[in-house]
C-alpha positions in Angstrom: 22.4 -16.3 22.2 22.9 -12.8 20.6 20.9 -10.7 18.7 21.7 -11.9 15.2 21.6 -15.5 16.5 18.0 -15.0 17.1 17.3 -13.7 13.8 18.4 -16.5 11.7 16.4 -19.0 14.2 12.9 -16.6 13.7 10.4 -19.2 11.7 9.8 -18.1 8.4 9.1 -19.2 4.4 12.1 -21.1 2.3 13.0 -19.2 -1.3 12.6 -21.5 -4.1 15.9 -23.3 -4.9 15.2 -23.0 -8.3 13.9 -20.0 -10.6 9.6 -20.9 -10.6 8.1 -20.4 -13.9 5.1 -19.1 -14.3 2.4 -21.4 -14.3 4.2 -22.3 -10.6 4.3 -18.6 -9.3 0.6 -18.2 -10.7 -0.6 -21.2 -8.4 1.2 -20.0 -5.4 -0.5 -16.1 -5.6 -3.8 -17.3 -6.4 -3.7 -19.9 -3.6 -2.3 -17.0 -0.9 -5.1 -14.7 -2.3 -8.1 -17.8 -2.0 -6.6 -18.4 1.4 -6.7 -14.4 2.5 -10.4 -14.0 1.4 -11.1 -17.2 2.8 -9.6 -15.6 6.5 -11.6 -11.8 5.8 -15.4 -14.4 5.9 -13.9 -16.0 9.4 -15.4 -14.1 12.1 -13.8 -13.9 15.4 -15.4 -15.5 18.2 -16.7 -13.1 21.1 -17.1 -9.9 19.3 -19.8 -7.2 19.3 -20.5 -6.2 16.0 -21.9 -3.1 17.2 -18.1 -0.8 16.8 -16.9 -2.7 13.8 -18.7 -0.3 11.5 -16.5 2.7 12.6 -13.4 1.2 11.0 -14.5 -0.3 8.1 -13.0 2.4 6.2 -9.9 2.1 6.5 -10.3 -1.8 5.7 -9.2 -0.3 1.7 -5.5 0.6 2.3 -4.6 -1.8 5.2 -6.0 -5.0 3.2 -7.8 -5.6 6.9 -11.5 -6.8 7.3 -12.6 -5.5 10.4 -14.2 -8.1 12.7 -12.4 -11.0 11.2 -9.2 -12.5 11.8 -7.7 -10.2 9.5 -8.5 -7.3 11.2 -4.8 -6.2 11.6 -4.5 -6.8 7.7 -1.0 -5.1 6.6 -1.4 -2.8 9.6 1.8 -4.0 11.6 3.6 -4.9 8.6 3.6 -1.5 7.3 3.9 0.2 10.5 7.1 -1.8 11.7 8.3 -1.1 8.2 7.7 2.8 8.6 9.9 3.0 12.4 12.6 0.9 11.0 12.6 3.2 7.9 12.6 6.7 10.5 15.3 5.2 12.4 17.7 4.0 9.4 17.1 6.8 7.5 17.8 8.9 10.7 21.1 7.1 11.2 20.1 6.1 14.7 20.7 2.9 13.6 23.2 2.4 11.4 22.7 -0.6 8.9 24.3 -0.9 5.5 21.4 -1.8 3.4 24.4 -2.6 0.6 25.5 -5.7 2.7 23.8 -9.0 3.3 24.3 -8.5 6.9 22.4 -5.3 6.5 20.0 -6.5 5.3 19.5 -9.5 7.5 19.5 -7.4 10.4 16.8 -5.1 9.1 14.3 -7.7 7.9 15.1 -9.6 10.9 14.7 -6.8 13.5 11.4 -5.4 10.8 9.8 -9.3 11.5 10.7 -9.4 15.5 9.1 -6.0 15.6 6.0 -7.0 13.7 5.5 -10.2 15.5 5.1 -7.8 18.8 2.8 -5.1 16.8 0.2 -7.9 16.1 -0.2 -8.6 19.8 0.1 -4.7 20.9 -2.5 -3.4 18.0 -4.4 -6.4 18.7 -4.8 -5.2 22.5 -5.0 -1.5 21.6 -8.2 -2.4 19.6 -9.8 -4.3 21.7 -9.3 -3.1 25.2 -9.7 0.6 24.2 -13.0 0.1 21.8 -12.4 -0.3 18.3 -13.2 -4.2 18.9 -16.0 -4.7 21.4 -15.7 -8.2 23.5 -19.5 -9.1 23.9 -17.9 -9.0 27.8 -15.0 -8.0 29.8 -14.2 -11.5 31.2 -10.6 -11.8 31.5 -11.0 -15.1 29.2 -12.8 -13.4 26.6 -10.9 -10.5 26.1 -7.7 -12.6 25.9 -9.1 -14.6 23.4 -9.8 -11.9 21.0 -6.8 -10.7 21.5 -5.3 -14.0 20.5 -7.4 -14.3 17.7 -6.5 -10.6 16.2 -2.9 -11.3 16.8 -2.9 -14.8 15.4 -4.5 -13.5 12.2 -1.6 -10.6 11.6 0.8 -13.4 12.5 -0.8 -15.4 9.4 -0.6 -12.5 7.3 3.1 -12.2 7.6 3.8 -15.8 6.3 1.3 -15.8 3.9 3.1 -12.4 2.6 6.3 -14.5 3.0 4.7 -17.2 0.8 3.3 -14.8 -1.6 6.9 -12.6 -2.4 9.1 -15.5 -2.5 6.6 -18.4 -4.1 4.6 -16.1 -6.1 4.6 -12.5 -8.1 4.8 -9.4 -6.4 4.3 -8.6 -2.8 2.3 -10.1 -0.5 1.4 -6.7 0.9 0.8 -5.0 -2.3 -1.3 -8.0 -3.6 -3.6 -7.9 -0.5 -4.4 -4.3 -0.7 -5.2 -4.9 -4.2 -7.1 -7.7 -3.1 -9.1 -5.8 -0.6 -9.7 -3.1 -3.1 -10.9 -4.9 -5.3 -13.2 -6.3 -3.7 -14.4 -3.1 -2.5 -14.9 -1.9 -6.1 -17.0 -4.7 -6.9 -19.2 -4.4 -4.0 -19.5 -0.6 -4.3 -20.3 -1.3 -8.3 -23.1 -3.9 -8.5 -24.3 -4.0 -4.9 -28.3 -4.6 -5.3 -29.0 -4.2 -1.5 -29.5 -0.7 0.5 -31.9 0.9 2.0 -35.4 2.1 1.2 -35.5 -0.4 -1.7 -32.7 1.3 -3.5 -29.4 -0.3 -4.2 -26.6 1.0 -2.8 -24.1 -0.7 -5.6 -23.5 2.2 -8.2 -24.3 0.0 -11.5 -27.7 -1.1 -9.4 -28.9 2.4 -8.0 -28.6 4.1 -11.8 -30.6 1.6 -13.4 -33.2 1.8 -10.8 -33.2 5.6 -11.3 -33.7 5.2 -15.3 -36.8 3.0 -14.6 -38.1 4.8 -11.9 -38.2 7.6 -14.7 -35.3 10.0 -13.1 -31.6 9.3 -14.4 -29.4 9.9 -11.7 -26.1 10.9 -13.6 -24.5 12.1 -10.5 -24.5 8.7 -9.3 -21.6 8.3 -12.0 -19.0 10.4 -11.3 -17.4 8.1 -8.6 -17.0 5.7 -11.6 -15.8 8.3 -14.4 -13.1 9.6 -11.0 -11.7 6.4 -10.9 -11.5 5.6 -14.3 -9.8 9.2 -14.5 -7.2 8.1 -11.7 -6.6 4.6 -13.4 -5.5 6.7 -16.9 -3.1 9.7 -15.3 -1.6 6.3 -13.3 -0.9 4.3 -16.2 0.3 7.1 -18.3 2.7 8.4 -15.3 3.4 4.7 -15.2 5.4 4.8 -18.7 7.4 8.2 -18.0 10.9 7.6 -17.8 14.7 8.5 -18.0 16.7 6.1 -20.3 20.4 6.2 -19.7 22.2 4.8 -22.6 25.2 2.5 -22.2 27.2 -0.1 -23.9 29.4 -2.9 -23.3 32.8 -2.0 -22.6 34.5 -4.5 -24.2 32.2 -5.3 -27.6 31.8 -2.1 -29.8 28.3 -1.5 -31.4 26.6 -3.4 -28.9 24.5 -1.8 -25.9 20.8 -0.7 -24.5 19.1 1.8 -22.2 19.4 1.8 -18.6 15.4 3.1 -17.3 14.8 5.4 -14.9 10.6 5.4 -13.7 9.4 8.7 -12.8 7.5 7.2 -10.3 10.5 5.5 -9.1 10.2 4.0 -5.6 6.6 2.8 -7.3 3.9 2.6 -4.5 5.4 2.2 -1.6 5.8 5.8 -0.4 1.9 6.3 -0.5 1.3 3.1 1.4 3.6 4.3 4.1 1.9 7.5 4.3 -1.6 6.3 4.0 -0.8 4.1 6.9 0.9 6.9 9.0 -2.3 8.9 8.3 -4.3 6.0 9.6 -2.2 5.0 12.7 -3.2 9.3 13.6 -6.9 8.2 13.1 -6.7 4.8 14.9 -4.7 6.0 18.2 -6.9 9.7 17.8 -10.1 7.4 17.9 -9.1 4.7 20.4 -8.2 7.7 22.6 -10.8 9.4 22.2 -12.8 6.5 23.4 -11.2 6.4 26.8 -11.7 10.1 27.7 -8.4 11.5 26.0 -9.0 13.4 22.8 -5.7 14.4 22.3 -5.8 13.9 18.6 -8.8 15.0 18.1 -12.7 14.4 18.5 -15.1 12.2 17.0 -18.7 11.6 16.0 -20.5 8.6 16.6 -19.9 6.6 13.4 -16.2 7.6 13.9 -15.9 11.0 11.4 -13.0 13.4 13.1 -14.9 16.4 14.3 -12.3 18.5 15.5 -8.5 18.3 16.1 -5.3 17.4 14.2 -7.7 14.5 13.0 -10.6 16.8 11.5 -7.7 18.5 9.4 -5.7 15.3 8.2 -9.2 13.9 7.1 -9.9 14.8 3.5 -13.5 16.2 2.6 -14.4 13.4 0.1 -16.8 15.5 -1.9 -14.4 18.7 -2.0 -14.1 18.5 -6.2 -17.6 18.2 -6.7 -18.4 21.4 -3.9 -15.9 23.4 -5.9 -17.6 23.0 -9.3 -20.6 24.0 -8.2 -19.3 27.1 -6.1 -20.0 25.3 -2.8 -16.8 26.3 -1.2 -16.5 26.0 2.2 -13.3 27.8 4.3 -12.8 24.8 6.5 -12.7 21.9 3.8 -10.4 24.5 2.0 -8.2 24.1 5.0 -8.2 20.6 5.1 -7.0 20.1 1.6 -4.3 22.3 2.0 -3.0 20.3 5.1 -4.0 17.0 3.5 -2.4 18.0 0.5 0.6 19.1 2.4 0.8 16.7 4.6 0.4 13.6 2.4 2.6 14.9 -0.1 5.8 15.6 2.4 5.3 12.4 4.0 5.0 10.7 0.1 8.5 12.6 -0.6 10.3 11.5 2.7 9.0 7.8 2.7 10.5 7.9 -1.2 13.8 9.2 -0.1 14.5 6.3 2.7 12.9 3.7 0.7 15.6 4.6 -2.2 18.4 4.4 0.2 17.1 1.2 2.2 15.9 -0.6 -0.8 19.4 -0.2 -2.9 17.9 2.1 -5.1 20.2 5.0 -4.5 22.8 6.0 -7.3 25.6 4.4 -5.7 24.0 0.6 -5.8 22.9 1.2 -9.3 26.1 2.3 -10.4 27.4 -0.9 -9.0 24.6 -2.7 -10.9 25.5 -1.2 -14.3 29.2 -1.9 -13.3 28.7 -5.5 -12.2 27.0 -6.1 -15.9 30.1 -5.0 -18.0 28.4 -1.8 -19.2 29.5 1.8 -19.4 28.0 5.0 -19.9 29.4 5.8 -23.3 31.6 9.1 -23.7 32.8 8.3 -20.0 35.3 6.0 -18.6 34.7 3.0 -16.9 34.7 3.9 -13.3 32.1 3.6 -11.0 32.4 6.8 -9.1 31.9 8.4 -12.9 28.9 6.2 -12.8 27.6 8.0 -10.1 27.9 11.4 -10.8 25.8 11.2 -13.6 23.5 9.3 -12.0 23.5 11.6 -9.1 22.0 13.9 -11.7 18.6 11.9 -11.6 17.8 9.5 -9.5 17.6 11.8 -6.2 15.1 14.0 -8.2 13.1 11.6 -9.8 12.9 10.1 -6.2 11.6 13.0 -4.6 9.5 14.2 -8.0 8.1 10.6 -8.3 7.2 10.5 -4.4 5.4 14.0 -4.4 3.5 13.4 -7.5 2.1 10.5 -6.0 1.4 11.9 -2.7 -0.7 14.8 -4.8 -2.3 12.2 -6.9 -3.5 10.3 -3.8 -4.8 13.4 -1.9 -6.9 14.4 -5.3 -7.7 11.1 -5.2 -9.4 11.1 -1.7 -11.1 14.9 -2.5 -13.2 13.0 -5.3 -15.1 10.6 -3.7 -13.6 7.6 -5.8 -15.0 3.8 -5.4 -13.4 2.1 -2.3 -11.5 5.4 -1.7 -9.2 7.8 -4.0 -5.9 6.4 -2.1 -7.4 2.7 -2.3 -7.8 2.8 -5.9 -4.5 4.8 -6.7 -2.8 1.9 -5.1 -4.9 -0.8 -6.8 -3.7 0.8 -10.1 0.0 0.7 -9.7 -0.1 -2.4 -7.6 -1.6 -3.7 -10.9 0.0 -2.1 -13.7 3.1 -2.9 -11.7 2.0 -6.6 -11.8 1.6 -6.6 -15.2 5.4 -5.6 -16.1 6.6 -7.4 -13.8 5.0 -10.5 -15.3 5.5 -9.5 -19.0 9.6 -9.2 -18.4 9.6 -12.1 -16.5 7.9 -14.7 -17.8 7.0 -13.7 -21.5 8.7 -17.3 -22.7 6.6 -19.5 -20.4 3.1 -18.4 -19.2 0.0 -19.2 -21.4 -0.3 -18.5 -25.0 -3.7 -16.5 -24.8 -2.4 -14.6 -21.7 0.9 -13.9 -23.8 -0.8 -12.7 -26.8 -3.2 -10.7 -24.6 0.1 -8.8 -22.8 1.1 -8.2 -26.0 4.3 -10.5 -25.8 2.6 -12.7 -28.5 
């Protein structure tokens, strides 16, 4: 049996032989997203809950819980996604993306390779620390193992189920779904400690009784709801290329160009880059190796390549009121730096993987009868002028988000400035997505809500 042979026998989720309206798609998502918080409340068996704590941070951007069976979350999704992408992109593998075989091969090779990340993070995390077996019995720590790899393996079908049955992405939809519910928890959580609610809603009213309004408490809320507006509004930039139907005169429409225009995908491969640093720097660092970097305790990076790609969360609020401190300075400049070159690369493979480069939309436009008026109807013409913007809103779309994310994490935002940027676009995305889509047949109140009505 050869390579591709295998491929097309991997298991996976049947598309629809039909087009799904939208009361159908809407069952499917909310179903995959009952089922995934129903897998983030199952515990797994045989674990010490003693080092889950250290990771939970990182449980915003990789839709994990830590200490469940979704502890792998998106995790080797993303991260198979991001080798095949370096290696593509490269050209040390050389796969048309244009071609159904190309594309085969890619998803195929992308599932093989995340079928074998589950069982290697799975291992990683629990034989080098992150996950504690309450022992080291050969039986125990195998079945944690199992467990931790089981639950990535369910996240790939149920992401499977999710982008073919259902709207969006399963990925994007459970980092949404894991912010979310981060945001509520962080909001309107009554419990802490002293008798003071930790939840944000909870700990100011408690300060306006007890006599002492604690404004500050508010600025995680007005940061997000800062981010949400400069996403939304960034959102709605584009480039409209007119054209018009070659063969009826009069008739034609606007081609759009997004600023942001590989969307959110380029800050969810460099979040998880950044993580996969912090996970290996922290797992080694366990067993005696800090080559990444040290680490306190509850798991903060002390020192290292770590310390520096770890954003000082209350940097904006230390700069306006003069509490400027050289090494935080530092770090946002490599955060910043960092996070916004890796935003920009990410956004440049994605375009040319996902058949978003000039060429394939020139072959879009040309494939629909339309032209690009004042030119002739050739597709190489096509491409010139599109040449003109797609590479640079690629790369301008990819850094802007990359700097919105790092201001993001420097403000100390609910579940996490990247968490929430994410959470927005996923959302707004969502919402288009659905209004283009399905304007004719979802629910009348929704309609008229989206403004479709």
């Amino acid at each position: 049996m050869d390579y591709e042979s295998l491929i097309q026998k991997l298991p996976g989720v049947a598309r629809p032989v039909k087009r799904l309206t939208f009361k159908q798609k809407l069952k499917w998502t909310l179903a995959g997203l009952l089922f995934y918080y129903i897998l983030s409340e199952i515990a797994l068996w045989g674990v010490s809950s003693v080092a889950i704590a250290q990771f939970q941070a990182l449980e915003d951007i990789m839709g994990a819980s830590f200490g469940s069976l979704i502890t792998l979350g998106i995790g080797p999704i993303v991260t198979s996604s991001i080798f095949l992408q370096l290696l593509t992109g490269s050209g040390i593998i050389n796969w048309d993306m244009s071609t159904h075989h190309g594309k085969v091969m890619f998803q195929g090779t992308q599932k093989i390779l995340t079928y074998v990340l589950c069982f290697v993070e799975a291992a990683a995390y629990t034989l080098m620390g992150a996950i504690q077996p309450m022992n080291f019995l050969p039986l125990t720590v195998g079945l944690v193992i199992f467990q931790i790899a089981l639950g990535g393996i369910i996240i790939v079908f149920l992401d499977e189920v999710i982008t073919k049955w259902g709207f969006g992405s399963g990925v994007s939809l459970f980092i949404a779904a894991g912010v979310s519910k981060q945001i509520f928890i962080r909001l309107f959580n009554p419990l802490g400690t002293a008798g003071t609610p930790s939840g944000v809603i909870p700990h100011f009213i408690s300060s306006i009784l007890s006599g002492m309004p604690d404004f500050m408490s508010l600025i995680p809320v007005a940061t997000t709801l800062f981010i949400f507006g400069i996403v939304v509004y960034a959102q709605a930039m584009r480039v409209e290329i007119p054209l018009a139907f070659g063969s009826i005169r009069g008739f034609g429409r606007k081609w759009p160009l997004k600023f942001i225009y590989t969307s959110v995908i380029p800050v969810i491969l460099a979040a998880a880059l950044l993580i996969n640093f912090k996970v290996w720097g922290q797992l080694l660092a366990s067993r005696g190796f800090p080559l990444l970097g040290t680490f306190s305790p509850d798991g903060v990076p002390l020192t290292g390549l770590v310390h520096y790609l770890n954003p000082p969360s209350n940097f904006i609020w230390n700069l306006l009121t003069f509490n400027i401190i050289f090494d935080e300075v530092l770090r946002v400049i490599i955060y910043t730096g960092f996070f916004v070159t890796a935003s920009v690369v990410f956004s440049i493979f994605w375009m040319h993987s996902a058949n978003m480069d000039s060429h394939a939309v020139a072959k879009q436009i040309q494939n629909s009868g339309m032209q690009i008026p004042g030119f002739r109807r050739d597709i190489r013409v096509v491409e010139r002028v599109l040449d003109r913007y797609i590479p640079s809103l690629a790369v301008l779309g990819g850094a802007f988000v990359g700097l919105l994310a790092a201001f993001a994490d420097f403000t100390g935002a609910l579940a996490g400035g990247t968490g929430i940027l994410l959470a927005v676009m996923i959302i707004y995305q969502l919402y288009e997505q659905i209004s283009t889509q399905h304007a004719e047949d979802m629910y009348p109140s929704l309609r008229k809500y989206m403004g479709k009505g």
